[in-house]
C-alpha positions in Angstrom: -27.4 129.2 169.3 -28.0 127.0 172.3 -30.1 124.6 170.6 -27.5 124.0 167.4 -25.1 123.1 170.7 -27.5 120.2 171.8 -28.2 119.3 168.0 -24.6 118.7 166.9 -22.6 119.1 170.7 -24.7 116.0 171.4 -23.5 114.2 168.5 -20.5 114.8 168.7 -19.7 113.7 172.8 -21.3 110.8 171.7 -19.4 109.9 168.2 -16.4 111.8 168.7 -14.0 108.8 168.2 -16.3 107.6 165.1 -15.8 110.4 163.3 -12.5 110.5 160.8 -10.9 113.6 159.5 -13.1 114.2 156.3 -16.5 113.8 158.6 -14.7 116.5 161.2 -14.1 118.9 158.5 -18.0 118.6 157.6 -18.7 119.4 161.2 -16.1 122.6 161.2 -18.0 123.7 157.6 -21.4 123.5 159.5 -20.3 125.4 162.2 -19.0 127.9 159.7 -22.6 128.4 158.4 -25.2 130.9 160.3 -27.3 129.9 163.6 -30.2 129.8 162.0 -29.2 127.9 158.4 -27.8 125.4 160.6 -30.9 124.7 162.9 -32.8 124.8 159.9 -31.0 121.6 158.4 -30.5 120.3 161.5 -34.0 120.2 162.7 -35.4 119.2 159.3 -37.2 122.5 158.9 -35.2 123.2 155.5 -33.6 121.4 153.2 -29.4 121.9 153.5 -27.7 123.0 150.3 -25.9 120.8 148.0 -22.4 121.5 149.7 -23.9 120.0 153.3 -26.1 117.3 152.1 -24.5 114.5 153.3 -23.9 111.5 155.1 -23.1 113.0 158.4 -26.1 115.6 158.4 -28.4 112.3 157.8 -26.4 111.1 160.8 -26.4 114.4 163.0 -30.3 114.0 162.0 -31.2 110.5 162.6 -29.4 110.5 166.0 -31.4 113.4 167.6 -34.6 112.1 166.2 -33.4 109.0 168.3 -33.3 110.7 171.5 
């Protein structure tokens, strides 16, 4: 889904070297997850499920609500 790309491909170019190899495997389990689901979380429209409430989606969030 184009917009998960800007969502979490923006992120990403941005924070790329921030991110160490437990954050990268959140991102990698994300992706895993369907279009929707992921827009869903990303865009605040639903809560995420235990397993991707964390840090980094609160991060992924807060930095496209910056933009």
């Amino acid at each position: 889904m184009k917009e998960n790309d800007i969502l979490l491909g923006g992120f990403v170019a941005v924070h790329i070297n921030d991110l160490d190899e437990a954050q990268m495997a959140q991102i990698e389990a994300l992706l895993d997850e369907g279009d929707n689901d992921l827009y869903n979380w990303l865009s605040g429209k639903e809560q995420p499920p235990e397993a991707h409430d964390h840090d980094l989606l609160a991060w992924v969030k807060k930095f496209n609500n910056a933009l």
